[in-house]
KOLLUMMAR-579561 format. One line per 3 residues: number of its first residue (from 1); for each residue x, y, z of C-alpha. Coordinates in Angstrom, 1 decimal. Example, Ala and Ser with C-alpha at 12.3 -4.5 7.8 and 13.67 -1.06 7.14 Angstrom:
# residues 2
1 = 12.3 -4.5 7.8 ~ 13.7 -1.1 7.1;
This chain:
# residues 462
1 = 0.0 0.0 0.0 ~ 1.2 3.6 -1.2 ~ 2.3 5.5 1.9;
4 = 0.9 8.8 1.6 ~ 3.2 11.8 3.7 ~ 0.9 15.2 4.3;
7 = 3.3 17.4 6.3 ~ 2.1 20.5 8.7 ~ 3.6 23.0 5.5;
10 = 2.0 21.3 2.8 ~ -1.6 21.5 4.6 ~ -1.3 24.9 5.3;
13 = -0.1 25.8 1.3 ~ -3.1 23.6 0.5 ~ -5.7 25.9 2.7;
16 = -4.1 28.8 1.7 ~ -4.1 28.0 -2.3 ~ -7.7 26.9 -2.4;
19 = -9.4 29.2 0.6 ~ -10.2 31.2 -2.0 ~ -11.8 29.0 -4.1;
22 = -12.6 25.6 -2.4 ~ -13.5 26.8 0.8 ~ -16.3 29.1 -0.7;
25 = -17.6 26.4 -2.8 ~ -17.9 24.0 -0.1 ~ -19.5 26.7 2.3;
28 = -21.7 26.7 -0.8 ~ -22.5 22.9 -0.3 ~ -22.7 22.6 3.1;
31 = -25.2 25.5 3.2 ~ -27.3 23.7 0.5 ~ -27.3 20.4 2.9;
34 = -28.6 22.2 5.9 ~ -31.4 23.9 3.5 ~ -32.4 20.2 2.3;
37 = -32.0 18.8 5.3 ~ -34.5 21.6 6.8 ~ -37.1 20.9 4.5;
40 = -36.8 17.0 4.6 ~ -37.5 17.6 8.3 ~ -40.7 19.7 8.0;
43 = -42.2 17.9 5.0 ~ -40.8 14.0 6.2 ~ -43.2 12.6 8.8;
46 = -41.2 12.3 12.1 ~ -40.4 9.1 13.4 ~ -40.2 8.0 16.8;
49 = -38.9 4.8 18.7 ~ -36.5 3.8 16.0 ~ -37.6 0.1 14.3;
52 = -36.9 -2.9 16.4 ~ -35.5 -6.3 15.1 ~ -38.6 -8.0 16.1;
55 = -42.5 -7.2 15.4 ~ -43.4 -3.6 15.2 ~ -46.6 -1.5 14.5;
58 = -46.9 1.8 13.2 ~ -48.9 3.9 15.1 ~ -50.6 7.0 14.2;
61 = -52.6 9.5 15.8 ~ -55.7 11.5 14.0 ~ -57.3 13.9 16.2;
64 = -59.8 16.6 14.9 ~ -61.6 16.9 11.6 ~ -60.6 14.4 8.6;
67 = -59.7 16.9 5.7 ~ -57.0 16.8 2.6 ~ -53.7 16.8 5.1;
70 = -54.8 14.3 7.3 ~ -56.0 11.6 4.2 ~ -52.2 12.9 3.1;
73 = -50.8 12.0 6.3 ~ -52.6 8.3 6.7 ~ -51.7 7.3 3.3;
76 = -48.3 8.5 3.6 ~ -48.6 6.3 7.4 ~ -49.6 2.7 5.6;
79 = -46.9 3.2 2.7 ~ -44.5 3.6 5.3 ~ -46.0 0.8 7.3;
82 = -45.8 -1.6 3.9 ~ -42.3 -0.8 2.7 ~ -40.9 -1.1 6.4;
85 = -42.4 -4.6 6.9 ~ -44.7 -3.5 9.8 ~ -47.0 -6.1 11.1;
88 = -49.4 -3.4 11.5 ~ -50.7 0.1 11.4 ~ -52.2 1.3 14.0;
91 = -54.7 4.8 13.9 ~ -55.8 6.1 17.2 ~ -58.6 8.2 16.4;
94 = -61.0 10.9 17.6 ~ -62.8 13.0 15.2 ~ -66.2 14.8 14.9;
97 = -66.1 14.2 11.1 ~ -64.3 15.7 8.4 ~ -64.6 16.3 3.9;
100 = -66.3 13.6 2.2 ~ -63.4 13.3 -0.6 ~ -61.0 12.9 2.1;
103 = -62.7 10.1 3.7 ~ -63.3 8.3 0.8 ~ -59.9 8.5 -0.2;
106 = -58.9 7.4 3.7 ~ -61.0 4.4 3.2 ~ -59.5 3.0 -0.7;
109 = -56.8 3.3 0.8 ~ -57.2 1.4 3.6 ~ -59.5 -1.4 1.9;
112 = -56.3 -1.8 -0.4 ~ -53.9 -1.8 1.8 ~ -50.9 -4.2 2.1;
115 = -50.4 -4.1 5.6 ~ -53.4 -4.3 8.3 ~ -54.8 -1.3 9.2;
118 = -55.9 -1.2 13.1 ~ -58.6 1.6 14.2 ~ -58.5 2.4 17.3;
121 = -61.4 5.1 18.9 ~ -59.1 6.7 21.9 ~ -59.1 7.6 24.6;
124 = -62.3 7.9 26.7 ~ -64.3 10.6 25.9 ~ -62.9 10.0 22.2;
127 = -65.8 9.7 19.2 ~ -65.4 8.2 15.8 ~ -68.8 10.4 14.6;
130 = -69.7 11.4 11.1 ~ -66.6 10.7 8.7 ~ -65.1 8.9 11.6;
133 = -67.7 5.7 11.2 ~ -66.8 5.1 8.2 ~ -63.1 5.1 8.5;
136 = -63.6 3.2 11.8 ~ -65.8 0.3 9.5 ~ -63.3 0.1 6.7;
139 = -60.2 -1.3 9.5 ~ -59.3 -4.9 9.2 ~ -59.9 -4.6 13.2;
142 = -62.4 -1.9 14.5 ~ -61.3 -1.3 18.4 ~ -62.9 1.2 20.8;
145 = -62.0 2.3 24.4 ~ -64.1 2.2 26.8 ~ -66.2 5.5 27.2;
148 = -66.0 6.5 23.5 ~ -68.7 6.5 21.0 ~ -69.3 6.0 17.5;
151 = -71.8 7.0 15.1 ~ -74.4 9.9 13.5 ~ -73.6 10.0 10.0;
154 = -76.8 11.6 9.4 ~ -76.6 13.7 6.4 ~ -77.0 17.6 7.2;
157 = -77.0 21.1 6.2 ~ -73.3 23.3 7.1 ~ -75.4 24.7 9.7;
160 = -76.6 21.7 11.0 ~ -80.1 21.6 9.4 ~ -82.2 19.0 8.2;
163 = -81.9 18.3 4.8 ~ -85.6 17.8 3.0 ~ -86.8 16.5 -0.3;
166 = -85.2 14.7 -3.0 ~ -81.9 16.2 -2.2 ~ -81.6 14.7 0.6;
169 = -83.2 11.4 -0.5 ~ -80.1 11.5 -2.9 ~ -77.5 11.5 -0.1;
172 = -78.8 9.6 2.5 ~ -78.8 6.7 -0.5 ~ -75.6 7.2 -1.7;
175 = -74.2 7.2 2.0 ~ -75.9 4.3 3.2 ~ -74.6 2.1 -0.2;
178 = -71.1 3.7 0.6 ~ -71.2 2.8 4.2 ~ -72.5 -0.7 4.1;
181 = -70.5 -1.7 1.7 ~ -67.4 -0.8 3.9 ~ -69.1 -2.5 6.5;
184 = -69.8 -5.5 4.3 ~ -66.1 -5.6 3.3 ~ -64.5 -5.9 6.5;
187 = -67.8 -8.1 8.3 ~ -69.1 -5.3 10.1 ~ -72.6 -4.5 11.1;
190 = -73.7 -3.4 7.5 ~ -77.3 -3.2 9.1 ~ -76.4 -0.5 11.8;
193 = -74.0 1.1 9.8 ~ -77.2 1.8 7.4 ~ -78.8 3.3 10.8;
196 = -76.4 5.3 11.6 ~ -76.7 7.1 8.3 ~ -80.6 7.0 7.7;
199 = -81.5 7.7 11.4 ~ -78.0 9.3 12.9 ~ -77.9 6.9 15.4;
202 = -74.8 6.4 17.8 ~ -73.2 3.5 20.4 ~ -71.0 3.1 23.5;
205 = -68.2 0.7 22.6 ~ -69.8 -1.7 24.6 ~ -72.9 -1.3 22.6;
208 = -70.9 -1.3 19.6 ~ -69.0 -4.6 20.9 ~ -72.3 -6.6 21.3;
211 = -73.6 -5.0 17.6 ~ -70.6 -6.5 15.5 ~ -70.2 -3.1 14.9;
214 = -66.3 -3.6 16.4 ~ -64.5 -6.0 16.9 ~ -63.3 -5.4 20.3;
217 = -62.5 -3.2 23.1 ~ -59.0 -2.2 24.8 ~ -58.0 -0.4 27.8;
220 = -55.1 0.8 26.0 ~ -52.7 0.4 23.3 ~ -50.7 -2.5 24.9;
223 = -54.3 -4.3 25.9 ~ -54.7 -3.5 22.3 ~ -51.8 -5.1 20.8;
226 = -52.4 -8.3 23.3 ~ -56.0 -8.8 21.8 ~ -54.6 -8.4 18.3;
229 = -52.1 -11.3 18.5 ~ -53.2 -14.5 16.7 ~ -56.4 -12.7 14.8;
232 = -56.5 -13.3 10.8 ~ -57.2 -10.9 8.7 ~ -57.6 -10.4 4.7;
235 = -54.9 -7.8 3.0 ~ -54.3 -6.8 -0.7 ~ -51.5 -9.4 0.0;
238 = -53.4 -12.1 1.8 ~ -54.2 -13.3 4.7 ~ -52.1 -12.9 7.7;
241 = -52.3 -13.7 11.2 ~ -51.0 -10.8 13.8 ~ -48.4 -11.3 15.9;
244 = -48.5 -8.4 18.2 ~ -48.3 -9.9 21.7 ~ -44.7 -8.6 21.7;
247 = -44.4 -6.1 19.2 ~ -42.7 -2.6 19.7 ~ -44.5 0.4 18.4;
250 = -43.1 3.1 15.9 ~ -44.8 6.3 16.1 ~ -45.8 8.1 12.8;
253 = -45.9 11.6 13.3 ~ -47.6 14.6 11.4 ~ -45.6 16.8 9.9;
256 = -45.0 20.4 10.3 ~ -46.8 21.5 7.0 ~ -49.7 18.9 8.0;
259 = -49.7 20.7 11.4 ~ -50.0 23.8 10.3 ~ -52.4 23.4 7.0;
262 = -54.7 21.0 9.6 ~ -55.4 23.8 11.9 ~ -55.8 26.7 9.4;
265 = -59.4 24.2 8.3 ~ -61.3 26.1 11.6 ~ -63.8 28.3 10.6;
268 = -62.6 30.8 13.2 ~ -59.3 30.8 12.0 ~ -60.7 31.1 8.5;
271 = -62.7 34.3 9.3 ~ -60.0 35.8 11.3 ~ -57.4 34.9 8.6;
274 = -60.0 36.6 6.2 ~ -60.3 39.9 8.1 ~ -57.0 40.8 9.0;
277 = -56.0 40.1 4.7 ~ -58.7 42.6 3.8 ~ -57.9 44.5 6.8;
280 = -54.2 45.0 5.6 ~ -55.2 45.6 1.7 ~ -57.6 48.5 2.6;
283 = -54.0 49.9 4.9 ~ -52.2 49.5 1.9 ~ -54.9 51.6 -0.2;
286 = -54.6 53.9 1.9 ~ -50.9 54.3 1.9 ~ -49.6 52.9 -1.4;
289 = -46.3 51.8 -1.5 ~ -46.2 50.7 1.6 ~ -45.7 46.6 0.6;
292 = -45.5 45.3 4.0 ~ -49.6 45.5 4.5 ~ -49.8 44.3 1.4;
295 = -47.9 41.2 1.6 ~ -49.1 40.2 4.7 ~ -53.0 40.7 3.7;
298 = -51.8 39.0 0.5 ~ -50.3 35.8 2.7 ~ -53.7 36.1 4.7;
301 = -56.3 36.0 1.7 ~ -54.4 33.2 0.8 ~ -54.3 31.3 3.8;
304 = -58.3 32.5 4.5 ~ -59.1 30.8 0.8 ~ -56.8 27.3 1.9;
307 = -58.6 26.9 4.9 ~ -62.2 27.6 3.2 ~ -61.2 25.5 0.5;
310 = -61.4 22.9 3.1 ~ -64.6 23.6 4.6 ~ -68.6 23.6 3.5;
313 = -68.6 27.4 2.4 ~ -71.7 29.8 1.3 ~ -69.9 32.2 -0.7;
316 = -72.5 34.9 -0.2 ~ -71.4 35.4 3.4 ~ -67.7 35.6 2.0;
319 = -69.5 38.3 -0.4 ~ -71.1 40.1 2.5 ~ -67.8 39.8 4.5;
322 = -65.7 41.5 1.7 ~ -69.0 43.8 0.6 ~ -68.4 45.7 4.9;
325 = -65.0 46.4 4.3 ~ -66.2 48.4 1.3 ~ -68.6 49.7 3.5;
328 = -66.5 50.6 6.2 ~ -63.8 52.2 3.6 ~ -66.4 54.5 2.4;
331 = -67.4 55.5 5.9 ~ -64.2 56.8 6.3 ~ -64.6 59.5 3.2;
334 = -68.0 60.3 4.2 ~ -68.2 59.8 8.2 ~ -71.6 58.4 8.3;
337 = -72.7 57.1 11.3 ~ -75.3 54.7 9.1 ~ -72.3 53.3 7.2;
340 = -70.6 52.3 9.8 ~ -73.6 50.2 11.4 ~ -73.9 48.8 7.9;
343 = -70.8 47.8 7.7 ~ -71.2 46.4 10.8 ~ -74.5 44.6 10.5;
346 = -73.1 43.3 7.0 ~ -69.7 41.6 8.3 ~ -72.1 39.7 11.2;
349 = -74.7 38.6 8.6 ~ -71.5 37.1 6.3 ~ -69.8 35.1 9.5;
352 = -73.5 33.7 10.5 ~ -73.5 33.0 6.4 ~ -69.9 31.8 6.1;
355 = -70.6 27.9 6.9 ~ -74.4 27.8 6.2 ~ -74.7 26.2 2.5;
358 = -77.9 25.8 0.8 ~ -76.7 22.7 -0.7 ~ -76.7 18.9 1.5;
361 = -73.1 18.7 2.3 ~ -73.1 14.9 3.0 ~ -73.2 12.9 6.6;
364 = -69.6 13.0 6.7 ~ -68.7 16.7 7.5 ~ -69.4 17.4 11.4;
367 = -71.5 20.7 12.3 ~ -69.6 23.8 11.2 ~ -69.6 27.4 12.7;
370 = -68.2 30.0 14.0 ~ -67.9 31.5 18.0 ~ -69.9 33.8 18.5;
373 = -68.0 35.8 20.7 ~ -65.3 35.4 18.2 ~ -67.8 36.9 15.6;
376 = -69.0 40.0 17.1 ~ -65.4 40.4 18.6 ~ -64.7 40.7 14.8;
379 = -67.1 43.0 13.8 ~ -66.6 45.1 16.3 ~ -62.4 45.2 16.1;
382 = -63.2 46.0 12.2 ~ -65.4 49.3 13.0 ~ -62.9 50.3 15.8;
385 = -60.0 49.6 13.1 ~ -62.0 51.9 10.4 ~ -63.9 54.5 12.4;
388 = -61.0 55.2 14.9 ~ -57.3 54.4 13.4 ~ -57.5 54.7 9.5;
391 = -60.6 57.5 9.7 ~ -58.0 59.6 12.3 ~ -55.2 58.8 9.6;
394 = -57.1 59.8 7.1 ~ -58.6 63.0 7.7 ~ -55.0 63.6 9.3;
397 = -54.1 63.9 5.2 ~ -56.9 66.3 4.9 ~ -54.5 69.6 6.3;
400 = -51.9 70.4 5.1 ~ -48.7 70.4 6.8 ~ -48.1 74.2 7.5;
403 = -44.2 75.1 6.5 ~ -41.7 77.4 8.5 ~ -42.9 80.5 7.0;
406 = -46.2 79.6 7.5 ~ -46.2 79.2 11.5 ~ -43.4 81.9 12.0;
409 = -44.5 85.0 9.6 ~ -46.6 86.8 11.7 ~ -45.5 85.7 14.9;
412 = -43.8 87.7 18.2 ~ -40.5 87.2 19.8 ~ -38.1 89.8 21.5;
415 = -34.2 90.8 20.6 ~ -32.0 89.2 22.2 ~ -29.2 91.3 20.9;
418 = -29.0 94.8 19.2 ~ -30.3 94.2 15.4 ~ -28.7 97.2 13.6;
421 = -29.3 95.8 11.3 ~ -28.5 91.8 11.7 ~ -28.8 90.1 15.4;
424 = -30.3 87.6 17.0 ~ -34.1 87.0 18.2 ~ -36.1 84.2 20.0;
427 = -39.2 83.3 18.1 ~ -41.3 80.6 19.4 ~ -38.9 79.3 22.3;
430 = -36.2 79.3 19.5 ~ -33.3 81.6 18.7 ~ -33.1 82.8 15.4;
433 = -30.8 84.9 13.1 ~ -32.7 88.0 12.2 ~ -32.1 91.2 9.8;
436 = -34.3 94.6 10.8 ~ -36.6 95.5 7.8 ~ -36.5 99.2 9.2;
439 = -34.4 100.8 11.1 ~ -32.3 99.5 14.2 ~ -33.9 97.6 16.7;
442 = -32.8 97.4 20.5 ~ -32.0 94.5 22.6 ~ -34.9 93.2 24.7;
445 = -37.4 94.8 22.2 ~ -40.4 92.9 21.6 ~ -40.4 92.1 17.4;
448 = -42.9 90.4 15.0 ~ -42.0 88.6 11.8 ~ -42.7 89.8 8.8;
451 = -40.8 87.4 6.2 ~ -38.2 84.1 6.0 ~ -35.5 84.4 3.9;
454 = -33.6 81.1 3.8 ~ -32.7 80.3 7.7 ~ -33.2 84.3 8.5;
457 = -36.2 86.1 9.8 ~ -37.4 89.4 8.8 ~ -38.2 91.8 11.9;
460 = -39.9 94.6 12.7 ~ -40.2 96.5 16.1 ~ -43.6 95.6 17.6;
């Protein structure tokens, strides 16, 4: 083997010949790393308890509404839980309901799965309602703690309204084809799960236990994994009995993007997202140029129109909402008390509005709705924002900003030095270089201005 010499000197020509170069092309690289390796970490799911040798599950957790990052985060969840050989994939779930087109994806998915998928309704006081009961159904193993409940699928208005006619003859069918035959699939209660649709109708997990609605019920996820081990179940790849009795768990979970995007679809952070955008636009009418109110109503609107994109939205109380604002903007150019309670009345009547659809929005989505303290704490920072702080701004732009001549011609002061003809005088608490128009002037003489010339007043004896 070729013996290879690197003296101290050598090293040190080496740094200093390529320091110039080298070194700036590898800072170059190694500050491209850290920026990958930033965004792997907020986009990658994390990962906790590292895999084991033996048995493992995946475990994930779903809590809140089922919407577009959540269906993103289970599928991502089972791929992980196929490719790494998991015995099984485990969802702990509470959830009040969530989009339709989400679910339905959530459920393909796991109907086709690989690996088995495990639901798990947690922990007491958890529900698997609305969207929930379906994804609960389509599991290889429905499992419930005790004190949760599943159930009430009932198709409704955004509002929570009762859906009448054919329309909602439409979805309750539809729904009740979809749901048993997710039921049906995995030998669950196709019967109930019609109920549960037709007539909203919910269950204890003991209930659920005794209606073949689940298939059992666990304490907590190591009860859970004991009553797992030795049950058969179907997969896209087979059959396969679990062995769980000692498995370790890997916990899947949500990203920082899914975080974030999954909490923007609240229809208070909606609204509030909403006002502040078209809060900052009208600033930036106002005062054009300016970029940064811009920007941020700009990142706002955006964010507002993500999270209603996600939710069952009446776009005539969006109308109304954006229809104030106008209001409220003309208020301020014409100071009309009536205005402003229009604008007021308006922005209330949109929020109530916001998630109240005319159209059946399927038994999947939960009931959705803004606070109303949140509501008329809206309105009434909105009219405080336009009547008080850009109406004073405004009609701030209405004088004009007097000049130096204009607040010192005119004005009294007193010599303080002989002005025969140049000297000095205080004007205004200030001292100022002065020339007599006529004559000399004495110290101590009270003056008046009669011109500015430059940085030198004019003065006359008084």
């Amino acid at each position: 083997m070729a013996k290879i010499t690197v003296t101290r000197g050598s090293m040190k020509n080496f740094f200093h010949r390529e320091s110039g170069k080298g070194f700036g092309e590898m800072q170059k690289w190694f500050r491209g790393l850290v920026g990958c390796l930033a965004l792997i970490a907020i986009l990658v799911p994390a990962r906790t308890n590292a895999q084991r040798a033996g048995a493992f599950v995946d475990v994930l957790t779903v809590n809140g509404a089922i919407d577009t990052w959540i269906e993103g985060y289970i599928n991502r969840g089972i791929g992980v839980a196929e490719q790494d050989g998991a015995e099984a994939v485990v969802i702990v779930l509470n959830t009040p309901g969530g989009a339709l087109g989400a679910m339905q994806n959530i459920t393909t998915r796991m109907l086709n799965a690989r690996v088995p998928v495990i639901i798990y309704v947690a922990p007491a006081g958890a529900a698997a309602a609305s969207a929930g009961t379906f994804i609960t159904l389509a599991a290889n193993v429905a499992a419930m703690a005790p004190g949760t409940t599943i159930g009430a699928a009932h198709p409704v208005a955004g509002g929570g309204a009762n859906i009448e006619g054919d329309e909602r003859a439409k979805i309750t069918n539809y729904s009740v084809a979809l749901i048993q035959n997710i039921a049906r699939e995995r030998n669950h209660n196709a019967d109930w799960a019609a109920k549960a649709v037709r007539d909203s109708i919910a269950a204890t997990a003991q209930e659920a236990l005794e209606l073949k609605v689940i298939d059992l019920i666990a304490t907590d996820q190591n009860d859970l994994l004991n009553k797992l081990d030795g049950r058969k179940v179907k997969t896209a790849a087979g059959e396969r009995t679990l062995q769980t009795l000692r498995a370790g768990a890997t916990t899947i979970e949500l990203n920082f993007a899914e975080i974030f995007f999954h909490t923007l679809v609240d229809p208070n952070i909606a609204l509030i997202l909403l006002q502040i955008g078209l809060l900052a636009i009208a600033v930036e009418l106002y005062n054009p140029g300016a970029t940064i109110p811009a920007i941020t109503g700009g990142i706002c609107l955006v964010l507002a129109f993500v999270a209603l994109g996600n939710l069952p939205v009446n776009w005539g109380g969006v109308i109304l909402i954006v229809l104030s604002v106008v209001v409220f903007i003309l208020d301020v150019k014409v100071n009309s008390f009536v205005l402003t309670a229009g604008g007021i009345v308006m922005f209330i009547l949109g929020g109530l509005l916001l998630f109240t659809p005319f159209t059946p929005i399927g038994p999947t989505l939960p009931e959705v709705s803004i606070n109303p303290l949140i509501l008329f704490g809206a309105a009434g920072a909105m009219a405080v924002f336009f009547v008080f702080l850009l109406g004073a701004a405004v009609r701030g732009k209405k004088y004009p900003v007097l000049s130096g001549a204009e607040v010192l011609v005119g004005a009294n002061g007193f010599a303080l030095s002989d002005l025969a003809p140049n000297g000095t005088v205080q004007v205004k608490s200030e001292q100022w270089s002065a020339v007599a128009e006529s004559g000399a002037i004495e110290k101590g003489a009270e003056i008046r201005v009669v011109a500015l010339e430059g940085l030198r007043l004019k003065v006359v004896k008084k």
